[in-house]
Backbone as a printed PyTorch tensor [residue, N CA C, xyz], in Angstrom:
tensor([[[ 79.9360, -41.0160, -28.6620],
         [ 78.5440, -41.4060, -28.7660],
         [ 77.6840, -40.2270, -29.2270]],

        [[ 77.5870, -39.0400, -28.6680],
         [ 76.7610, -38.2840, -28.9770],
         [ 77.4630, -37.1630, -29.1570]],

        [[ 76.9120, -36.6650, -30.2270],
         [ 77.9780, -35.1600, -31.1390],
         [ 77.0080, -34.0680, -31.6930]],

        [[ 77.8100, -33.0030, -32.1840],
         [ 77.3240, -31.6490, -32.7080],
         [ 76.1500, -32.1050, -33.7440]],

        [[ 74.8460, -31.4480, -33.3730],
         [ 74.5750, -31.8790, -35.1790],
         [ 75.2820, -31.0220, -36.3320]],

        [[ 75.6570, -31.4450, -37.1700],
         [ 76.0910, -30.9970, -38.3660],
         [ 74.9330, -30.1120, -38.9150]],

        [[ 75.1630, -29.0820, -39.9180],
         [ 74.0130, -28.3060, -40.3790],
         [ 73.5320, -28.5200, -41.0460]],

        [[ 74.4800, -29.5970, -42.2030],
         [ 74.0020, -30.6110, -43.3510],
         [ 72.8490, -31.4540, -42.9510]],

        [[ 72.5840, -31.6580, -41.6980],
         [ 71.8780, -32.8720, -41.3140],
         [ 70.4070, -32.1730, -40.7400]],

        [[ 70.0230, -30.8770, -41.1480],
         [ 69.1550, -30.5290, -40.2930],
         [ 67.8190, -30.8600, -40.9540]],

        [[ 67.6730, -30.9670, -42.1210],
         [ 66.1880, -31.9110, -42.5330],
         [ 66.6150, -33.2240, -42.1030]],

        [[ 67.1930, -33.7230, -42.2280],
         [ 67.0550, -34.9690, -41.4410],
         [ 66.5950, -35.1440, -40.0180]],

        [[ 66.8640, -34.3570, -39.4000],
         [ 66.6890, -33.7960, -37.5580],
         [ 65.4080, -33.0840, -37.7580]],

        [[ 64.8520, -32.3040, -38.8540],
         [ 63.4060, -31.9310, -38.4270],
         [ 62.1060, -32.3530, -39.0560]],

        [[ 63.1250, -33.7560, -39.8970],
         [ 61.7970, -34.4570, -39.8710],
         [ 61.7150, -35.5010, -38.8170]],

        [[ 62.7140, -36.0240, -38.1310],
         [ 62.7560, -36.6730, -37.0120],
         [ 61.5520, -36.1380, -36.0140]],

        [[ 62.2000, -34.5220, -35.6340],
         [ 61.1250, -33.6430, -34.6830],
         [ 59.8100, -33.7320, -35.0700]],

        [[ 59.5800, -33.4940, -36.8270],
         [ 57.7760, -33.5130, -37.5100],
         [ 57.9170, -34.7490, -36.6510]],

        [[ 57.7560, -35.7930, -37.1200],
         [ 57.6540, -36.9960, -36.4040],
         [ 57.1480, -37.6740, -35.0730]],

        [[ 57.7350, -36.8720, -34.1340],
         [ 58.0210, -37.0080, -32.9400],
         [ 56.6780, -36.0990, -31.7630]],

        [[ 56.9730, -34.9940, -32.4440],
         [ 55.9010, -33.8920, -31.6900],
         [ 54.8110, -33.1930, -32.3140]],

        [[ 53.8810, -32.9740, -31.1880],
         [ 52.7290, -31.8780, -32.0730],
         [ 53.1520, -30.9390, -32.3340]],

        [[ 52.4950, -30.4290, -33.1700],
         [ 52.7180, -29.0610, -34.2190],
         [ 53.2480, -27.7970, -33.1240]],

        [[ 51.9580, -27.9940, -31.6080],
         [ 52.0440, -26.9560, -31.1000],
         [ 53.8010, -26.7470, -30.1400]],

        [[ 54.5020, -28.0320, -30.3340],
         [ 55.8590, -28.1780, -29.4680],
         [ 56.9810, -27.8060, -30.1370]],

        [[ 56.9710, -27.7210, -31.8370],
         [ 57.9000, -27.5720, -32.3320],
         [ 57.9640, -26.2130, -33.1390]],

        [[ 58.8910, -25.3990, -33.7890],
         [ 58.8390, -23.9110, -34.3280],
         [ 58.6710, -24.5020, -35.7210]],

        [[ 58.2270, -23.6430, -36.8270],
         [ 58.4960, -23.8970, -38.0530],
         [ 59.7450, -24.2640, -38.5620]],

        [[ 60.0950, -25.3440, -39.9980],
         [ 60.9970, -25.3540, -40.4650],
         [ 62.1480, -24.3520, -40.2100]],

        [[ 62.0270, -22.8100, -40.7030],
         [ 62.4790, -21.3830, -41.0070],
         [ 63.1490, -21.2760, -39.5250]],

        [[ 61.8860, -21.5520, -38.4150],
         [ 62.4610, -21.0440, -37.3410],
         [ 62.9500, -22.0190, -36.1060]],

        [[ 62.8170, -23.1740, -36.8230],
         [ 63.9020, -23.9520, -36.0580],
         [ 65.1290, -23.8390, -36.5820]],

        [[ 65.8690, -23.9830, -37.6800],
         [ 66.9090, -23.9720, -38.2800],
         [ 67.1580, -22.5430, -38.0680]],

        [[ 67.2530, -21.1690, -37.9200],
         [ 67.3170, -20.1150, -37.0430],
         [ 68.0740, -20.3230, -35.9070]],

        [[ 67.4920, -21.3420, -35.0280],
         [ 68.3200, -21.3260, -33.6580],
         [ 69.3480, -22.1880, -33.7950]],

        [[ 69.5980, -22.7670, -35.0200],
         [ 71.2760, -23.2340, -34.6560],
         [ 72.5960, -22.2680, -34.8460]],

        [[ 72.1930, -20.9180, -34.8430],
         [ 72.7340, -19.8400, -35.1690],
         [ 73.2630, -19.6610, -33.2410]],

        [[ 72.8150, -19.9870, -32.7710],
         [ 72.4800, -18.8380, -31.6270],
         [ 73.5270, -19.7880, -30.4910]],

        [[ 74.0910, -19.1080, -29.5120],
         [ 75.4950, -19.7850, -28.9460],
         [ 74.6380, -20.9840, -27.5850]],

        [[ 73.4480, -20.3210, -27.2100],
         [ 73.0520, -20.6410, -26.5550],
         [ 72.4020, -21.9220, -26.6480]],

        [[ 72.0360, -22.4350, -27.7190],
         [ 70.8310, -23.4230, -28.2340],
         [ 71.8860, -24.7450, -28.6570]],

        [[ 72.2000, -25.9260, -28.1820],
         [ 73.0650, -26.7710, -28.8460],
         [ 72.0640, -28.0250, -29.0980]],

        [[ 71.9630, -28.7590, -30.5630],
         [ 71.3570, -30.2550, -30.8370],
         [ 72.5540, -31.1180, -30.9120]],

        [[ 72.1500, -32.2270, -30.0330],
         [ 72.8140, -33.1370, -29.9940],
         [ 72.4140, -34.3310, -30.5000]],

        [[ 73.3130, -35.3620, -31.6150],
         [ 72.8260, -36.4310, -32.2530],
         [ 73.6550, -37.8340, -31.6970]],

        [[ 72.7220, -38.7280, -31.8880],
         [ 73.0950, -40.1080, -31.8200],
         [ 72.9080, -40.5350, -33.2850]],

        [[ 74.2190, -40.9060, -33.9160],
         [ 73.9800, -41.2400, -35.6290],
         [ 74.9580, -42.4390, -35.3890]],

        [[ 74.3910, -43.2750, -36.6840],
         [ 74.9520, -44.5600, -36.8290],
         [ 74.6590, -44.4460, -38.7230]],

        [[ 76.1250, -44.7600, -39.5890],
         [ 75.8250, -44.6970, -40.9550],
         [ 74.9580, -43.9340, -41.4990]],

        [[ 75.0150, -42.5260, -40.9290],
         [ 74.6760, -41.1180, -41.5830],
         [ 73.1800, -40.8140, -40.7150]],

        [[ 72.8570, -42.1880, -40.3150],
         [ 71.4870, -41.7990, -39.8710],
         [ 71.1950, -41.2630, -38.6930]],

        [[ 70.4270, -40.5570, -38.2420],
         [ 70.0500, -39.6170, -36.6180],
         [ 69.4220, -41.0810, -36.0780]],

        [[ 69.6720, -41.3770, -35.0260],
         [ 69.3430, -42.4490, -34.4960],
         [ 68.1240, -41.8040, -33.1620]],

        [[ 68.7670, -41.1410, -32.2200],
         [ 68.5290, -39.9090, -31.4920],
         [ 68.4880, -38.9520, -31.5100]],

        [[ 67.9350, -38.0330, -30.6000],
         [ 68.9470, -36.3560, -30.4360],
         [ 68.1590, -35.7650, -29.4590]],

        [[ 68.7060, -34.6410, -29.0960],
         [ 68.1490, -33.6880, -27.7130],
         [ 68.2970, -32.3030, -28.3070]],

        [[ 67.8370, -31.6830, -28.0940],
         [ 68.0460, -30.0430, -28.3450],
         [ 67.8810, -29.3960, -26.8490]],

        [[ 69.1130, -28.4990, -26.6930],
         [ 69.2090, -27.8300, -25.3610],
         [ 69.4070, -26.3520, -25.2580]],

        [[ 68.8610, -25.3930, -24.3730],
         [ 68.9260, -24.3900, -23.7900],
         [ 70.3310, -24.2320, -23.0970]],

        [[ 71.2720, -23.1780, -22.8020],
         [ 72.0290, -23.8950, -21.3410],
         [ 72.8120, -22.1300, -21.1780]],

        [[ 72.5930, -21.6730, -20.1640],
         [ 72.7090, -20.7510, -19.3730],
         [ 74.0810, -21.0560, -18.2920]],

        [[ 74.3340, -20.0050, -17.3050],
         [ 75.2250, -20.1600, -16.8620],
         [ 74.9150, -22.0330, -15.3720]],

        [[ 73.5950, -21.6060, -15.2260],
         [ 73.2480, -22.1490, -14.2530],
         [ 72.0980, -23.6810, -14.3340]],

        [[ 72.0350, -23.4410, -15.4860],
         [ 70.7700, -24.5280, -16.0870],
         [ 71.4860, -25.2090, -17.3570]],

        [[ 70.9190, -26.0550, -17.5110],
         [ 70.2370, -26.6310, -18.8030],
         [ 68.2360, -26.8300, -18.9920]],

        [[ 67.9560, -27.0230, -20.4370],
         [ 66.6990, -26.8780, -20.3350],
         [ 66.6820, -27.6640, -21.9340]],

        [[ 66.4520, -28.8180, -21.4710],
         [ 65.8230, -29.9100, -22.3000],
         [ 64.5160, -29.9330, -23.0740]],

        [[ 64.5060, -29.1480, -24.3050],
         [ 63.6740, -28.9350, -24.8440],
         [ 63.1160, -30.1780, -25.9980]],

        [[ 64.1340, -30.7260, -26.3070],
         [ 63.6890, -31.5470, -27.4370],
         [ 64.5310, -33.2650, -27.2060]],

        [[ 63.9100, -33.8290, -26.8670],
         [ 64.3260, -35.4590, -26.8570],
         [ 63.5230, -36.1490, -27.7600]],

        [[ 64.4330, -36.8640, -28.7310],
         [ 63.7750, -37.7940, -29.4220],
         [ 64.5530, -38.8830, -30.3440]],

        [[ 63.6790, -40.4040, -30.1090],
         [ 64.1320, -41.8100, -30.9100],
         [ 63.2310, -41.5920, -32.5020]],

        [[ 64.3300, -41.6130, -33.3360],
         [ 63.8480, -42.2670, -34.5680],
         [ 63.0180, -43.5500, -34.3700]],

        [[ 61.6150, -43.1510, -34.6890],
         [ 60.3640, -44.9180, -34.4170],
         [ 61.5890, -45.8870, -35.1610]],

        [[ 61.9800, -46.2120, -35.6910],
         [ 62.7850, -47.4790, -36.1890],
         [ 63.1580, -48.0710, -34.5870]],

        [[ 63.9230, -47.1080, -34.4910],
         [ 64.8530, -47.5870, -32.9990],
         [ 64.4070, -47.7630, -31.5370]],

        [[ 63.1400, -47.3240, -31.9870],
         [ 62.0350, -46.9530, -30.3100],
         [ 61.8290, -48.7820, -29.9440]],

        [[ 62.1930, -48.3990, -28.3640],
         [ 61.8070, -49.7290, -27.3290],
         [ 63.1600, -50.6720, -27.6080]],

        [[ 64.3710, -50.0390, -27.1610],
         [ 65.5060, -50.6640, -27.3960],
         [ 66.1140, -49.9590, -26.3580]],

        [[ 65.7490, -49.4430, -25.1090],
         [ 66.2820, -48.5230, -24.5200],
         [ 67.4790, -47.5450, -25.1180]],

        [[ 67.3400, -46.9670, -26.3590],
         [ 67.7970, -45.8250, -26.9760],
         [ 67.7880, -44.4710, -25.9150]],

        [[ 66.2850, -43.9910, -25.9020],
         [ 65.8740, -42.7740, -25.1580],
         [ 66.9610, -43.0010, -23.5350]],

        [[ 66.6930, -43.7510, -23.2070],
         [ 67.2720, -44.0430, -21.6640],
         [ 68.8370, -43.6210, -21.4860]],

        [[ 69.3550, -44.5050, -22.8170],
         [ 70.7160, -44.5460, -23.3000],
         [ 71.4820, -42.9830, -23.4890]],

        [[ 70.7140, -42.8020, -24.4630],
         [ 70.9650, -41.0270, -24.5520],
         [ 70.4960, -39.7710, -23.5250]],

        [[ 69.8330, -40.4190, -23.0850],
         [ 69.2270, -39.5840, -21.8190],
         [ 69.9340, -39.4360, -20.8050]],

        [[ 71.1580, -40.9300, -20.4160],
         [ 71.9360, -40.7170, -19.4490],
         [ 72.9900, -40.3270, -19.8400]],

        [[ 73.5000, -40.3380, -21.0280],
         [ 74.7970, -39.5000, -21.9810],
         [ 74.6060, -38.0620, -21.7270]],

        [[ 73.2420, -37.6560, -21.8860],
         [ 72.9820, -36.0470, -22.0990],
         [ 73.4300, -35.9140, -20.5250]],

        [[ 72.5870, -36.6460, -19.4940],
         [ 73.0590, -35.8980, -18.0790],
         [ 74.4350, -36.3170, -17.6900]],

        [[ 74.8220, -36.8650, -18.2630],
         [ 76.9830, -37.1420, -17.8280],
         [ 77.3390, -35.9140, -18.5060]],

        [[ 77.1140, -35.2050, -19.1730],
         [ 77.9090, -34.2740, -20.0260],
         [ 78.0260, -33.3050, -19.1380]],

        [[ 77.3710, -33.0400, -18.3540],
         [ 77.6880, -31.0520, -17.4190],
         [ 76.9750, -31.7040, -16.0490]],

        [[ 77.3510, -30.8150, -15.0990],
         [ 77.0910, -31.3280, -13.8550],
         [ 75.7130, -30.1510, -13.3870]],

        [[ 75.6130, -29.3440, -14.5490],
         [ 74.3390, -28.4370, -13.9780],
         [ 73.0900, -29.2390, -14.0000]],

        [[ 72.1530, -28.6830, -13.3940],
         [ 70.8340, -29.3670, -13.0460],
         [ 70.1710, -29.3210, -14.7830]],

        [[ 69.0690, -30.0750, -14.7960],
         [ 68.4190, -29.8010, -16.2540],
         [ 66.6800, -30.0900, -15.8790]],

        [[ 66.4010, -29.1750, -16.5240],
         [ 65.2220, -28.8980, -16.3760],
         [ 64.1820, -29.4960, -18.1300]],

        [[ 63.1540, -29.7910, -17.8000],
         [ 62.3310, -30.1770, -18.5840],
         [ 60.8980, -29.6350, -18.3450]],

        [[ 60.4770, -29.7850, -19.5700],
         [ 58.7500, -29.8750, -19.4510],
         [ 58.0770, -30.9450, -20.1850]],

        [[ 56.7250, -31.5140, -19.6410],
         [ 56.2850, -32.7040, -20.0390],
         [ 54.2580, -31.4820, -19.7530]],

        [[ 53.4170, -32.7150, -20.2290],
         [ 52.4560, -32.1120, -20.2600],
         [ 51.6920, -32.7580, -19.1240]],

        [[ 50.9690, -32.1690, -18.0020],
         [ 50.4380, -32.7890, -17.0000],
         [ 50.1870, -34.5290, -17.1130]],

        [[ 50.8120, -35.3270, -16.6270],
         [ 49.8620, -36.8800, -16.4560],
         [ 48.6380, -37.1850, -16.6450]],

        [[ 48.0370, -36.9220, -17.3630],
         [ 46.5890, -36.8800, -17.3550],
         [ 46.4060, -38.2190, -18.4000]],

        [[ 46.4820, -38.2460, -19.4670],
         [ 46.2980, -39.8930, -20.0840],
         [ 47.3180, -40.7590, -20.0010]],

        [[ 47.1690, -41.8990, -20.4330],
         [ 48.3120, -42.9260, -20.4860],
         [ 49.7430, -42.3410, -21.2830]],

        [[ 49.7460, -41.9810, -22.5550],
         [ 50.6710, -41.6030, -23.5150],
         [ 51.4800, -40.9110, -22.1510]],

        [[ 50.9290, -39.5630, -21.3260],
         [ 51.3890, -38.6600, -20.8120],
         [ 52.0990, -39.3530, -19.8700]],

        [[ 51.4060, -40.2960, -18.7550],
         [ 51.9580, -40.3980, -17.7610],
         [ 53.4560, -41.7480, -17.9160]],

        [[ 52.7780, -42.2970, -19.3490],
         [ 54.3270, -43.0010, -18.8630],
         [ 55.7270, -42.4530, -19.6440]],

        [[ 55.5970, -41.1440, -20.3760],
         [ 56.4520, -40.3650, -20.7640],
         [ 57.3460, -39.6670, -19.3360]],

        [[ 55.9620, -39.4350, -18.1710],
         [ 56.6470, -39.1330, -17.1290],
         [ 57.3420, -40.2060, -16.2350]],

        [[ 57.0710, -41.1170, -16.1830],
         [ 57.5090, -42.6390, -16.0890],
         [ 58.6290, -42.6230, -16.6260]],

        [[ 58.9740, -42.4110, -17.6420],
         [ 60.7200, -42.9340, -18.2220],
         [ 61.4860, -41.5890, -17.9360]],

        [[ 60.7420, -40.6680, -17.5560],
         [ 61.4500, -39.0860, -17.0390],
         [ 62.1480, -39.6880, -16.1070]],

        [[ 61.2620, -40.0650, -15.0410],
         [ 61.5710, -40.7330, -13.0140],
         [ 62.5200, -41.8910, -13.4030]],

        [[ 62.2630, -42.5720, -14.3230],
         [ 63.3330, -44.0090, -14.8440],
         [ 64.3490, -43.6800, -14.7310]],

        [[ 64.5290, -42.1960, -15.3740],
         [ 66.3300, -41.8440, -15.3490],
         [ 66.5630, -40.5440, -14.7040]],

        [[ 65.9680, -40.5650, -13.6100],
         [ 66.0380, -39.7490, -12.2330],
         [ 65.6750, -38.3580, -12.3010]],

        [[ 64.9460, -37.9550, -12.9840],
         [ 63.9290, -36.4190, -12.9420],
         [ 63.0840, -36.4460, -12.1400]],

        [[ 62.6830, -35.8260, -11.2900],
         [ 61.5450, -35.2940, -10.1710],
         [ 60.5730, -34.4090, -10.8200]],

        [[ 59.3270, -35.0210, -10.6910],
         [ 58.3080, -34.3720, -11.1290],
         [ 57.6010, -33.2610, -10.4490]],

        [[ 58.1430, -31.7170, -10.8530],
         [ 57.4270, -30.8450, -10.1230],
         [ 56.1130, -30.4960,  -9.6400]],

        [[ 55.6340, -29.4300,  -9.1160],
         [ 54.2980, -28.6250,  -8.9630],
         [ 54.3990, -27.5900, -10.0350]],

        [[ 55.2940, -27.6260, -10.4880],
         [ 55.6380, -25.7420, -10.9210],
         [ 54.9840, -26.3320, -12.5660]],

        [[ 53.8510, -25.3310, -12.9330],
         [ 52.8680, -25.6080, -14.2420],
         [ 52.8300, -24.1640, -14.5970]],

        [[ 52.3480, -24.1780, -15.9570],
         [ 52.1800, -22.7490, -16.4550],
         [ 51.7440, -23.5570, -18.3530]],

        [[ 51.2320, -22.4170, -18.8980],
         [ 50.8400, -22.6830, -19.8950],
         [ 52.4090, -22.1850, -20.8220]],

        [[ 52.1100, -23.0750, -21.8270],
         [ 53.4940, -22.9580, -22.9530],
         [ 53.2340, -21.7210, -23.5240]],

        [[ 54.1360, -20.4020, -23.7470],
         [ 54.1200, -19.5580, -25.3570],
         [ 54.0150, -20.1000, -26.3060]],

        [[ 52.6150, -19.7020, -27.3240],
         [ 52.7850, -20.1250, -28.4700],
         [ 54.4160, -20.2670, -29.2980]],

        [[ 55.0280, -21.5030, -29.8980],
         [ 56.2440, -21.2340, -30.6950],
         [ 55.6400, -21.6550, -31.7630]],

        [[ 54.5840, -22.5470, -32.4040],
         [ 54.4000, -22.0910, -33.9230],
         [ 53.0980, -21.5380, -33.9010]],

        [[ 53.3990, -20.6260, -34.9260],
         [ 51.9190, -19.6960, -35.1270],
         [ 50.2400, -20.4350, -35.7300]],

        [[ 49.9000, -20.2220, -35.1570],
         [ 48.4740, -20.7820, -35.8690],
         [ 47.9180, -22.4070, -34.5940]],

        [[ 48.8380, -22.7370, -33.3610],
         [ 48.9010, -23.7700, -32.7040],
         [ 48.2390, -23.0220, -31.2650]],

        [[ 47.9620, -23.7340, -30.6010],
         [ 46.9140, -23.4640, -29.2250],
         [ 48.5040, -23.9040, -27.5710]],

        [[ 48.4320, -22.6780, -27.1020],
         [ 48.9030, -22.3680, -25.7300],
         [ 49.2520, -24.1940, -25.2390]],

        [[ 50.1050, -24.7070, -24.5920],
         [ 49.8020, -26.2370, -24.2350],
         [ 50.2920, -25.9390, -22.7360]],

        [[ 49.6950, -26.6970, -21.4260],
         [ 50.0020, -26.8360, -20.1350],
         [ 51.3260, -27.7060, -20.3270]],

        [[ 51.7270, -27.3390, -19.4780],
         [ 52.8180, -28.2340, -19.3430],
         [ 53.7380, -28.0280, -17.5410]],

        [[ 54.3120, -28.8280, -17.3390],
         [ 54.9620, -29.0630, -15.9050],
         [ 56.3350, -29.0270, -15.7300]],

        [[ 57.1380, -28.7670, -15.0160],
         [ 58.5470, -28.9680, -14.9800],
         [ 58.9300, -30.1250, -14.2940]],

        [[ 60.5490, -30.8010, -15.0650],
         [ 60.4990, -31.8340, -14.0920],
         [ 62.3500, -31.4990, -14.0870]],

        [[ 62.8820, -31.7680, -12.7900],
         [ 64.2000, -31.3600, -12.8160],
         [ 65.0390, -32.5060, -13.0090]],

        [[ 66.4460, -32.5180, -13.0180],
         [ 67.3420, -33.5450, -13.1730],
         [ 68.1770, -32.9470, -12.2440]],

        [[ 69.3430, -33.0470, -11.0930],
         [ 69.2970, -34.7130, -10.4710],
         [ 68.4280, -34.3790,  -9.4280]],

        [[ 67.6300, -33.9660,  -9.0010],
         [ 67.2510, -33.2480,  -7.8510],
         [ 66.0670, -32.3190,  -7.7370]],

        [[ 64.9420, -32.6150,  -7.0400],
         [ 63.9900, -31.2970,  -7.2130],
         [ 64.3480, -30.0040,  -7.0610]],

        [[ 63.7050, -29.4910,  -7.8150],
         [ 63.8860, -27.8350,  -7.1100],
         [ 62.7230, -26.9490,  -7.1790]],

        [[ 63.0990, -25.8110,  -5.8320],
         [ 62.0950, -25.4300,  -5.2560],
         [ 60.6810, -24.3500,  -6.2700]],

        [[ 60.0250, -23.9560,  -6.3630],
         [ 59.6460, -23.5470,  -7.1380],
         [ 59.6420, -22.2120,  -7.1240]],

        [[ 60.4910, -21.4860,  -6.2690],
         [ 61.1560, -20.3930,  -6.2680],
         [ 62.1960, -20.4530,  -7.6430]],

        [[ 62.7380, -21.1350,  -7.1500],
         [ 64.1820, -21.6200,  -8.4540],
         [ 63.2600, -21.8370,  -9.8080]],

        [[ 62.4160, -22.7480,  -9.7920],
         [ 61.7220, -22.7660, -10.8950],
         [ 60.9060, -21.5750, -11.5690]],

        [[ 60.5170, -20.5320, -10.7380],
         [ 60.0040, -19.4630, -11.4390],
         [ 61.2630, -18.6270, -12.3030]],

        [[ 62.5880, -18.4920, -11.5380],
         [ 63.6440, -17.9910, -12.1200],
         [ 63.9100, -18.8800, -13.5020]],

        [[ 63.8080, -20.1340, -13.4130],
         [ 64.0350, -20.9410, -14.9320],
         [ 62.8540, -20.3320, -15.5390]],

        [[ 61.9770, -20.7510, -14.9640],
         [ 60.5640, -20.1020, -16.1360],
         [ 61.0130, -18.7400, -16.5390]],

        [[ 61.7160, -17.1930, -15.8150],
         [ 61.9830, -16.4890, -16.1660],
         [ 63.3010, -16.5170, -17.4720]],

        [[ 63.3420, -17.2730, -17.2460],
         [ 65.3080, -17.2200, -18.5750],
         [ 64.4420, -18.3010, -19.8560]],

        [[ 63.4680, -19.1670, -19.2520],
         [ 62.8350, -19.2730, -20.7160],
         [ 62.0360, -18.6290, -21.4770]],

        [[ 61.5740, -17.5890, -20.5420],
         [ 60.6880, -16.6130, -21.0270],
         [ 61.6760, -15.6730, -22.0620]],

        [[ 62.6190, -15.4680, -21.5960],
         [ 63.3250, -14.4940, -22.3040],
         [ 64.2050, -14.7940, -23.2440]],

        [[ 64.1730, -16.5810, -23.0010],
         [ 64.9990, -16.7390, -24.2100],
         [ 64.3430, -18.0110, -25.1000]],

        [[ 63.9040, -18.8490, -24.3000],
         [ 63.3180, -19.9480, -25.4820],
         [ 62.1680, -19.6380, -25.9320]],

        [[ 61.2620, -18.9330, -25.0620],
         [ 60.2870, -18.7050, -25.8350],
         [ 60.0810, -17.1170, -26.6480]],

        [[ 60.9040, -15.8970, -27.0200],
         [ 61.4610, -15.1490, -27.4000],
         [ 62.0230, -15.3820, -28.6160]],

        [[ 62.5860, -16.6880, -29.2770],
         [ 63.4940, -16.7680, -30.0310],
         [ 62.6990, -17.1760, -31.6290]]])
């Protein structure tokens, strides 16, 4: 079901991402395609007849994962796709996975956190403003939410520390 992205396929995967997220969530062309270099950073696709159907882009350390990028091609959105791949991504490793979403504050937001809790993420306390990753884009709040299990926000400052040094660094 869900595999390596190929490198051939990476405009296809970042126009998916244009698509999907604001400017201020995603790196430039240059410097997204950069991190498929790096041992640490793996994208994962859901393709059907060449096409990206899905995909996730992940962080993953000895002790974490860190779910940076989830996203349905709009064709396929409201077919429980996201759900589908969402529970593929957490069968794959038994480490915890960590996310960020942007405080609940409008509708869009809160039922993004809604299909988080759908497929069993706990919505933290632990907030902090995002590092700029594309240049010329504005700081964004954002929240952690864990997978299978809360965690304390002791633990969560240590994740915030390994993204500091590596996702948002890169």
């Amino acid at each position: 079901m869900l595999e390596r992205l190929n490198k051939d396929e990476f405009e296809q995967l970042y126009a998916l991402m244009d698509e999907s997220f604001p400017p201020a969530e995603i790196r430039n062309f240059k410097g997204q395609k950069m991190l498929l270099d790096k041992p640490d950073y793996n994208v994962y696709v859901l393709r059907e007849n060449g096409e990206i159907l899905a995909f996730f882009a992940e962080w993953v350390n000895e002790k974490y994962r860190f779910l940076e990028h989830l996203a349905v091609n709009e064709k396929y959105r409201s077919q429980g796709l996201g759900s589908k791949t969402l529970q593929a991504y957490n069968a794959m490793d038994s480490k915890p996975v960590v996310l960020e979403v942007e405080p609940p504050e409008d509708e869009v937001q809160v039922r993004r956190v809604k299909f988080y809790e759908r497929n069993g993420f706990h919505l933290s306390s632990y907030s902090y403003l995002q590092p700029v990753i594309n240049e010329g884009h504005e700081q964004m709040p954002l929240v952690l939410m864990t997978y299978p299990k809360p965690l304390g926000n002791d633990t969560l400052g240590k994740v915030k520390d390994w993204l500091d040094q590596t996702v948002y660094k890169s």
